[in-house]
C-alpha positions in Angstrom: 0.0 0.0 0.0 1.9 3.0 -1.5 -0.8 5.5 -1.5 -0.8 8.8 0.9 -3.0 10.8 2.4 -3.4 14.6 0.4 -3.1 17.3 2.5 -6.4 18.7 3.6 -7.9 21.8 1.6 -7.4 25.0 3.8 -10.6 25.5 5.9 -13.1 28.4 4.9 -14.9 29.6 8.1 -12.5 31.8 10.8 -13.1 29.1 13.6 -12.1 26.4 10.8 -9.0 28.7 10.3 -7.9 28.9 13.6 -8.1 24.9 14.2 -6.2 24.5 11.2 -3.2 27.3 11.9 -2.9 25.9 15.3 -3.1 21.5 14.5 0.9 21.3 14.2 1.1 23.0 17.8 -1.7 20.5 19.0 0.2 18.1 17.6 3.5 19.0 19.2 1.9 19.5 22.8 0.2 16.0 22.8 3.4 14.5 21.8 4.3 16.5 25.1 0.9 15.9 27.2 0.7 19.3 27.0 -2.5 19.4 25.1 -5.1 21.1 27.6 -2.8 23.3 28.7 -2.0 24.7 24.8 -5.9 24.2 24.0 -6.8 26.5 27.1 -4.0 29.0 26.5 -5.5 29.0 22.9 -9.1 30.2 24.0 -7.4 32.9 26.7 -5.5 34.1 23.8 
C-alpha cells in the first residue's frame, strides 16, 4: 500500500481557520501531554 494521504484543503470559516493554523502545535503539545494546557491557553489568547 503505497498510496498517501493529500493534505487537507485549507478551511473556509474563521473558527475552521484557527483549528487549522494551530493543529501542528496540537500536535506538538500531545506529543508532550501538553494538550489542555495549549488548547486552554489558545481560548485565553
Amino acid at each position: 500500500m503505497t498510496s498517501q494521504i493529500p493534505p487537507p484543503a485549507p478551511p473556509e470559516t474563521p473558527t475552521a481557520q484557527l483549528g487549522f493554523r494551530l493543529w501542528p502545535g496540537l500536535l506538538d503539545a500531545a506529543a508532550q501531554g501538553d494538550l489542555l494546557a495549549e488548547v486552554r491557553a489558545g481560548l485565553e489568547a
